[in-house]
C-alpha positions, 0 to 999 in steps of 0.5 A: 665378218669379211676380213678387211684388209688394206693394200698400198698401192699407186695408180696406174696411168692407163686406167681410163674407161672408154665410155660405158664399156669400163676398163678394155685391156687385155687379160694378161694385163690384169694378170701381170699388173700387181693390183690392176683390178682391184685398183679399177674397182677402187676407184669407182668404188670411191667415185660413188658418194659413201651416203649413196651406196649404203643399202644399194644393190650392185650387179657384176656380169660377166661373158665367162670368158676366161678370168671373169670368175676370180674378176667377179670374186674381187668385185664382189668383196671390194663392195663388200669391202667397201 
């Protein structure tokens, strides 16, 4: 099993998507910012109805520019998280 760990934390007020293009900020952003990503990721994942994401499949992509791996590890175990 996945330890589930939970963190405190506060919303950050420049977390809006633009369109079907989700968040756009620079990289050091997430970087800099404690939480920023997995915030994001929260979020949507909480925007989805509990009863609808059971047995659902989640895709994460990615260009593989630089910081998509550890982004994509993060999706990926707040999903399963979630």
């Amino acid at each position: 099993p996945i330890p589930v760990l939970t963190v405190q934390t506060a919303p950050y007020e420049d977390q809006r998507p633009t369109g079907g293009g989700g968040l756009r900020r620079p990289t050091a952003l997430f970087e800099s910012q404690r939480n920023y990503l997995p915030n994001f990721v929260q979020s949507l994942l909480s925007s989805v109805d509990l009863r609808d994401r059971q047995g659902c499949t989640m895709v994460v992509g990615s260009d593989g520019r630089y910081f998509s791996k550890t982004a994509i590890e993060i999706v990926v175990q707040m999903a399963a998280a979630n």
